[in-house]
C-alpha positions in Angstrom: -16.4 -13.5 -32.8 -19.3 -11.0 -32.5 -19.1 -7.3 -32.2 -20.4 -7.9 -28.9 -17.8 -10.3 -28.2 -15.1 -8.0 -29.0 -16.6 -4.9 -26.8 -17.0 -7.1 -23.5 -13.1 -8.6 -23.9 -12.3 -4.9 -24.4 -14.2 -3.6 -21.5 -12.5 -6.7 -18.7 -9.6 -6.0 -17.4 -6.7 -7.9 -18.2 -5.7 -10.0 -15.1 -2.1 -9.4 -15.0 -3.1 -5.4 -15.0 -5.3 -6.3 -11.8 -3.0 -8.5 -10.8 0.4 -5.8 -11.3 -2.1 -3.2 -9.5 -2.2 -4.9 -6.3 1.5 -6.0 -6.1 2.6 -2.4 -6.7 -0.2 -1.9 -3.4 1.6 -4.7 -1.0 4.9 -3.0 -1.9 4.2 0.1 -1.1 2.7 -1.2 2.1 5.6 -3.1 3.1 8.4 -0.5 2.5 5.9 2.8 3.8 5.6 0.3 7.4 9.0 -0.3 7.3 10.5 2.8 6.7 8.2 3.8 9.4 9.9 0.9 11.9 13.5 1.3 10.9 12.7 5.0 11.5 11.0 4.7 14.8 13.7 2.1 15.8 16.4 4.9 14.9 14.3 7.7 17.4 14.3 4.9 20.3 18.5 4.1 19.8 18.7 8.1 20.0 16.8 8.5 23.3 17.9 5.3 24.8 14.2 3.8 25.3 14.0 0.5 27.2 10.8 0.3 25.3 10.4 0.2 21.2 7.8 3.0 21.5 8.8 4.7 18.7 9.3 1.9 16.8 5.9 0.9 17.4 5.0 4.7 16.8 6.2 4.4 12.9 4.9 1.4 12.3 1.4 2.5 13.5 2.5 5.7 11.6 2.9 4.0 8.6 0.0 1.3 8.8 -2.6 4.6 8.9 -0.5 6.2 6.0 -0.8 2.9 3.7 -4.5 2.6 4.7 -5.5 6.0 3.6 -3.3 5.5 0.4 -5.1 2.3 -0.5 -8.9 3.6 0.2 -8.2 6.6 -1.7 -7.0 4.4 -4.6 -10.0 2.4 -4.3 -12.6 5.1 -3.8 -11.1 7.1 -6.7 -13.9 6.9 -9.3 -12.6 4.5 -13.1 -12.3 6.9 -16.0 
């Protein structure tokens, strides 16, 4: 293997770390939206709300909250 062999397998990425990257992203998405639900579903028991307004509240709550989270992520520049 050539030196320049050697100093493109060291610049890639493994795929697992790519791949361990993105889990860690759909986790956090799914607990931050449903924290956000249980939450909101909590605030419409407590007010008695025919509706699920708050429920949809926190989830909308959290969706923005993940979004922002994961363009940040991806915006933040590789060092």
């Amino acid at each position: 293997m050539s030196k320049q062999e050697k100093k493109q397998a060291k610049s890639k990425p493994s795929t697992s770390a790519a791949f361990m990257k993105y889990m860690g992203m759909a986790t956090q998405m799914a607990v931050t939206v449903g924290i956000g639900a249980f939450l909101g579903q909590k605030a419409d028991i407590h007010y008695n709300n025919d509706r699920p307004l708050f429920t949809i509240m926190g989830a909308v709550i959290g969706i923005t909250a993940i979004l922002y989270l994961i363009v940040k992520d991806l915006i933040q520049p590789k060092s």
